[in-house]
C-alpha positions in Angstrom: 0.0 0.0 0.0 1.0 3.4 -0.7 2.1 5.3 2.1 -1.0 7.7 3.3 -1.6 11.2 4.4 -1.8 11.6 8.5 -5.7 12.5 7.8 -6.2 9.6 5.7 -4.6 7.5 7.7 -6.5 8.3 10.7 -10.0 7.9 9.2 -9.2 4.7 7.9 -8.5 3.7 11.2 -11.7 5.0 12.6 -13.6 3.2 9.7 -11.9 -0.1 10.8 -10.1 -0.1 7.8 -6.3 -1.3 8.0 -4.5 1.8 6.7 -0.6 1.4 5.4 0.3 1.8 9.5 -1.6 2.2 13.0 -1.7 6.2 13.4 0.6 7.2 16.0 -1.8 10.0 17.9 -1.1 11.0 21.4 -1.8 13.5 23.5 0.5 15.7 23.8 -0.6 19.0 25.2 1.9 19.6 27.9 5.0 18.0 25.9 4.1 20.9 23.4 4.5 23.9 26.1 7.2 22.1 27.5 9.5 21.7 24.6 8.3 24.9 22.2 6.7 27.3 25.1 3.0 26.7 23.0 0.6 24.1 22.5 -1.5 25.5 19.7 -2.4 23.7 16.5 1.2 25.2 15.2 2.8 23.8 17.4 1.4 20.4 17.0 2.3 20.0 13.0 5.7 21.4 13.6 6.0 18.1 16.2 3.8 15.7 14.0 6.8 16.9 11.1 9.7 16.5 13.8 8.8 13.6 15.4 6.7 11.4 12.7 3.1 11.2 13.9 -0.5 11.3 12.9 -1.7 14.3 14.6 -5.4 14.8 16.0 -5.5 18.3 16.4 -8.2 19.8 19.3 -9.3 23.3 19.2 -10.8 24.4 22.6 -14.4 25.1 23.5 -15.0 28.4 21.8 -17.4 30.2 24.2 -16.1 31.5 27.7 -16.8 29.6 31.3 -17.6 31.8 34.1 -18.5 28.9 36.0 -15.2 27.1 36.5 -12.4 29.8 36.1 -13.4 33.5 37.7 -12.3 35.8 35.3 -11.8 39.2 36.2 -14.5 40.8 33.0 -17.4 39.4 32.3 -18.6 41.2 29.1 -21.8 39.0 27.8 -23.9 38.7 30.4 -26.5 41.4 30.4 -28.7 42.3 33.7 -26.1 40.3 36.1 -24.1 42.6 38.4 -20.6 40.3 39.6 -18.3 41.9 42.0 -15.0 39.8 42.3 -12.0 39.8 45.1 -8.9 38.8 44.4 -6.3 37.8 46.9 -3.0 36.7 46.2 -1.3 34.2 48.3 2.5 34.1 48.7 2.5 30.3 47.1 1.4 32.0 44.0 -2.6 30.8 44.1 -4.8 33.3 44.1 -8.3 33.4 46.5 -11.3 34.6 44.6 -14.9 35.4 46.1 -17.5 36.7 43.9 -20.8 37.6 44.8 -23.5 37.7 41.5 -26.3 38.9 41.6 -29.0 37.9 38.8 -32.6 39.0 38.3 -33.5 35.3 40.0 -31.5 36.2 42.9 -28.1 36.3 44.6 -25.0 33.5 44.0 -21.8 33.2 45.7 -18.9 31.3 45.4 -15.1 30.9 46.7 -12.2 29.8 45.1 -8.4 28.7 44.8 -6.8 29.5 41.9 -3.0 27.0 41.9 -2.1 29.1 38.6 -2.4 33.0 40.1 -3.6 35.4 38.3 -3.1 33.4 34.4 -6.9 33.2 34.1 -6.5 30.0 31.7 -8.3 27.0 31.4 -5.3 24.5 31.8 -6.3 21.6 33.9 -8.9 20.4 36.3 -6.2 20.5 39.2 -6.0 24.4 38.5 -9.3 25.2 40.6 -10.4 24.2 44.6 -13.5 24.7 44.9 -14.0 26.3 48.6 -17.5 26.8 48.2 -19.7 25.6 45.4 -22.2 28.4 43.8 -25.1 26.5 43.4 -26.0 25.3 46.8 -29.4 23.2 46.1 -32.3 23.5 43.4 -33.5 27.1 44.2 -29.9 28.3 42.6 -30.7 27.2 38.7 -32.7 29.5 37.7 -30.5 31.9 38.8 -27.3 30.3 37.0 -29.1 30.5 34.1 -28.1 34.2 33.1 -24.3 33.4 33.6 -25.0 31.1 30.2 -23.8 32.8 27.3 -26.3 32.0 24.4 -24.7 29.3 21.9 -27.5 29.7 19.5 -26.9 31.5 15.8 -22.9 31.9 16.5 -20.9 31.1 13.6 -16.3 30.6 14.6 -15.0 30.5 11.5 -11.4 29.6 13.2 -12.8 26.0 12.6 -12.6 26.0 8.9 -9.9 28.3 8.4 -7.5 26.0 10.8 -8.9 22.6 9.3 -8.0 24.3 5.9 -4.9 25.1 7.3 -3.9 21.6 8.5 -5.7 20.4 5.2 -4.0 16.5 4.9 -1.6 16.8 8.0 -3.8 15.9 10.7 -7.3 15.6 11.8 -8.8 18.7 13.2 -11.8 18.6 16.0 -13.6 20.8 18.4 -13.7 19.9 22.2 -16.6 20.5 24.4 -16.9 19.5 28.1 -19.9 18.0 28.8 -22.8 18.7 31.2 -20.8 17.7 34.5 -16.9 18.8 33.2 -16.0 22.2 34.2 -20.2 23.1 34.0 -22.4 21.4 36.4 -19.5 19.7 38.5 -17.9 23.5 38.9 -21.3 24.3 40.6 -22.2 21.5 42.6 -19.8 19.2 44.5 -19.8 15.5 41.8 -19.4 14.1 45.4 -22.8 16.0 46.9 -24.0 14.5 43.8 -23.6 11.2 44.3 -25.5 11.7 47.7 -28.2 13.3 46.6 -28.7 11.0 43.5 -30.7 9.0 46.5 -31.8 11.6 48.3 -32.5 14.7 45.2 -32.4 12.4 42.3 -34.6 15.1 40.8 -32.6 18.3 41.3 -29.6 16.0 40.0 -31.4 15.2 36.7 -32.5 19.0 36.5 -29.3 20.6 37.0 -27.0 18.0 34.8 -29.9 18.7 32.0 -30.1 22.3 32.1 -26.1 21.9 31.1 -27.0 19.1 28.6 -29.2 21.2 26.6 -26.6 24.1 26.6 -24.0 21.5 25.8 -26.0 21.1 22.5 -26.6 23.7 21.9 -22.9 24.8 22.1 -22.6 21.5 19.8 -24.7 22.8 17.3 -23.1 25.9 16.2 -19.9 24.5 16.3 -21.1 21.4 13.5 -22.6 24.4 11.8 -19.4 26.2 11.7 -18.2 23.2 9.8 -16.3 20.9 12.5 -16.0 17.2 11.6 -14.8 15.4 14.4 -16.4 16.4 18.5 -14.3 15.5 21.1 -17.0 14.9 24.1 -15.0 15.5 27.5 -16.9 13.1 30.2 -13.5 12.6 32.9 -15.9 14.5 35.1 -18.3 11.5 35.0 -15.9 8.7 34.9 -15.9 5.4 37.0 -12.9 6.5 38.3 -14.7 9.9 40.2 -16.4 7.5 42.0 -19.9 7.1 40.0 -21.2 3.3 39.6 -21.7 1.8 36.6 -25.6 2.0 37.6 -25.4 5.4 38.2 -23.4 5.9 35.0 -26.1 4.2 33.0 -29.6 6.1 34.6 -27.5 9.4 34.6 -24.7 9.6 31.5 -25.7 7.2 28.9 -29.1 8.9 28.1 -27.1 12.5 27.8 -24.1 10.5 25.8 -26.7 9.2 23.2 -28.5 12.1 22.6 -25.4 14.1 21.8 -23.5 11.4 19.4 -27.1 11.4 17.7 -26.5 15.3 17.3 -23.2 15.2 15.9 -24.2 12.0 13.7 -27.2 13.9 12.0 -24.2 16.3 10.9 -21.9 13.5 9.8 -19.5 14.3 11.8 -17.7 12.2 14.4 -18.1 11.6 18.2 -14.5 11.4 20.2 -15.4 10.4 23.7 -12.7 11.3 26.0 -12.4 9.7 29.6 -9.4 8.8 31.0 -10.3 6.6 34.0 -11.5 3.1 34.6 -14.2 2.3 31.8 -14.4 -1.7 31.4 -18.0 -1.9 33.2 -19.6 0.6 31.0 -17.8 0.0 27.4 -20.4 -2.0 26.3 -22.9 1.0 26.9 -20.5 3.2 25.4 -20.7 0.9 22.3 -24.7 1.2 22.2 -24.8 4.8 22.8 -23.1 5.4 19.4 -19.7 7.0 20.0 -16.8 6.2 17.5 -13.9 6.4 19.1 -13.1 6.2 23.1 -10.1 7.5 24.7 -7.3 6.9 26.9 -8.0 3.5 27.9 -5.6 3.3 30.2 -4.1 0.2 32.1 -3.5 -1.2 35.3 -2.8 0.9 37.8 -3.9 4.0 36.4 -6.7 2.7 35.3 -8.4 -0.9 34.7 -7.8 -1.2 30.6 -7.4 -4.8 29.3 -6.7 -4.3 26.1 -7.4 -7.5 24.6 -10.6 -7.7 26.0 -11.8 -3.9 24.8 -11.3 -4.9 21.6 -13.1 -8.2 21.7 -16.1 -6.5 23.7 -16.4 -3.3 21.6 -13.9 -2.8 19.1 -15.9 -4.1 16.2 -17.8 -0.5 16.0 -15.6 1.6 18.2 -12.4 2.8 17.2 -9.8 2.1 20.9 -7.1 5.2 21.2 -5.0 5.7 24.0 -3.5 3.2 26.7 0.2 3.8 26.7 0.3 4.7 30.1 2.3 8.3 30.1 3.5 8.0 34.1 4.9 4.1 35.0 5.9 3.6 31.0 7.3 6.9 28.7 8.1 9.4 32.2 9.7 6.5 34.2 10.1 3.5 32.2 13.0 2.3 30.1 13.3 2.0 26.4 12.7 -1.8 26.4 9.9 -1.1 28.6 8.4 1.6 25.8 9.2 -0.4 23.0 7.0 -3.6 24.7 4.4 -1.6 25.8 3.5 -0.1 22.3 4.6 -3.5 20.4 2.4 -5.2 23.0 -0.7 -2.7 22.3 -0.4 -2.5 18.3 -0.5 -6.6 18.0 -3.1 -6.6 20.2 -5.5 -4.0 19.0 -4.1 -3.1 15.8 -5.5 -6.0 13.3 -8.6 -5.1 11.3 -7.6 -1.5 11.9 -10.0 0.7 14.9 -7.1 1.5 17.2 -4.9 5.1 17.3 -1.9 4.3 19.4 -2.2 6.9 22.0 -1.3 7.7 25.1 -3.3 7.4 29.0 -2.8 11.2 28.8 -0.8 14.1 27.7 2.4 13.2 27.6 4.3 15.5 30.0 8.0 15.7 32.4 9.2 12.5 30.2 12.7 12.5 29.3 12.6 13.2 25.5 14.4 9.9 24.4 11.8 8.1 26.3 9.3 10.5 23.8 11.7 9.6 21.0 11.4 5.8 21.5 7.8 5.9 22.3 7.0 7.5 18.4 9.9 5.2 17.2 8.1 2.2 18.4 4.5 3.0 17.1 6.3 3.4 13.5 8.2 0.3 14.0 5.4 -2.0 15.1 2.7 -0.7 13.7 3.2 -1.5 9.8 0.1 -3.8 8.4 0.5 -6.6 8.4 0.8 -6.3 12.0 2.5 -9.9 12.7 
């Protein structure tokens, strides 16, 4: 076979079709900022050139959160008045207390900020919650106003960097579902899983009211012309603490209905989780998604990879499971090179599997990163023996 583009290469993959070689696609965020100083979509092709890989290239959520990172403007929110305190520790975090007040009533909440005063989204670790803004069910109609509307926006950045890219890599949009960095920045996920027995009600209500923003968020970004979604549910993973059950009556219903959205578009559905998932892949599977991601192993997580791809990986393309922490920051070469040979025979044949990572890779030596993209080129030529 002629070799292939990265794109084409990729969406053979996700159509289980054996392309000329597994697509090398990792995450690797972090390992961007860490060895250019920027992790945009630049950046990304200038390492996909250096280092030989099949890039799948995310463009953040386009509208602003006011919910999970205090910023210190808030210009599209009409009729709400927000006053804001800032403190700055000598550690470098940053206290913040605002008090909003909305034409349903009053809302306040209390942070830590661990990055100061960059008011960036970078990772879930970068906010403690001190107190929680929405304290029970009489606080959602009020936290409706700090919603910006979705509906009849048009970001052309989608098409003009998927143009850009053009056969380099795969472009998609990313959007954090109705508990990541939305409902679960409001109410504890832990007071949740409480009052799923005792509120199962205000639960559903509040996780819905996020859901239907969620879509439609979705929406206007399919109509701006993106092809792929990447669905963030890590809030909502097994490895938070929710039961399969709970996963099922709560998650499943709000997964469906937004692969069905981005299907009616033709577009694809990335699900990203990277916790434990074995329980609920077969759910996964029903719901409709097309690819699932990180997969990761024993002990981070509780991946067997042999059986995912028994179990599911007849419709659902498997990416990830390289685990970035016990295998590319801390293991050895040999180690690497198993771990990815290991992977590729296992889930490579019949195509459906992006060699990936459990996570962004991050504080690895860079020959472990070196051997780790050597590897996936290596053992990942079809015919994979």
């Amino acid at each position: 076979m002629n070799a292939l583009s990265q794109r084409e290469r990729i969406l053979a993959a996700i159509r289980h079709e054996e392309p000329d070689r597994v697509p090398v696609s990792p995450r690797v965020g972090y390992f961007l900022l860490e060895y250019y100083g920027g992790d945009g979509w630049e950046h990304m092709l200038k390492a996909a050139e250096e280092f030989d890989f099949d890039p799948i290239i995310l463009i953040g959520p386009q509208l602003p959160n006011y919910l999970y990172w205090p910023p210190e403007r808030y210009p599209d929110i009409p009729g709400v008045k927000i006053r804001s305190e800032f403190r700055t520790l000598p550690d470098g975090t940053t206290l913040v207390g605002r008090e909003i007040t909305t034409p349903a009533g009053r809302l306040t909440d209390k942070s830590k900020l661990s990055t100061g005063s960059r008011f960036l989204l970078k990772a879930a670790g970068d906010v403690q919650r001190l107190e929680h803004m929405v304290k029970g069910p009489e606080d959602l109609d009020k936290v409706r106003y700090l919603l910006p509307d979705p509906s009849g926006r048009k970001f052309d950045d989608i098409k003009e960097i998927a143009g850009k890219v053009g056969e380099r890599g795969l472009v998609e949009v990313g959007i954090y579902c109705a508990l990541d960095h939305k409902a679960g920045a409001l109410y504890s996920p832990n007071k949740m899983m409480e009052d799923y027995y005792l509120n199962r009600n205000f639960i559903v209500e509040l996780l819905r009211m996020f859901h239907e923003y969620t879509m439609a968020e979705t929406e206007d970004y399919l109509e701006s012309g993106a092809e792929a979604i990447h669905g963030s549910w890590y809030w909502a993973s097994l490895s938070v603490g929710w039961s399969p059950r709970i996963y099922r009556d709560l998650f499943i219903p709000l997964i469906r209905e937004h692969v069905k959205l981005v299907h009616d578009y033709g577009a694809i559905y990335h699900l990203y989780d990277d916790g434990k998932c074995m329980p609920i892949l077969n759910d996964l599977k029903d719901a409709g998604i097309d690819i699932i991601d990180t997969l990761p192993p024993p002990p981070m997580g509780d991946v067997n990879l042999a059986e995912a791809k028994e179990q599911i990986g007849d419709e659902v393309c498997l990416k990830g499971h390289i685990d970035l922490y016990h295998v590319i920051r801390k293991g050895t070469p040999d180690l690497i090179r198993n771990a990815v040979r290991d992977a590729i025979r296992v889930a490579g044949p019949g195509g459906g599997f992006l060699l990936g990572t459990s996570d962004s890779i991050r504080a690895a030596p860079l020959d472990n990163v070196r051997c780790y993209f050597r590897a996936g080129r290596e053992f990942g030529r079809y015919p994979i023996n």
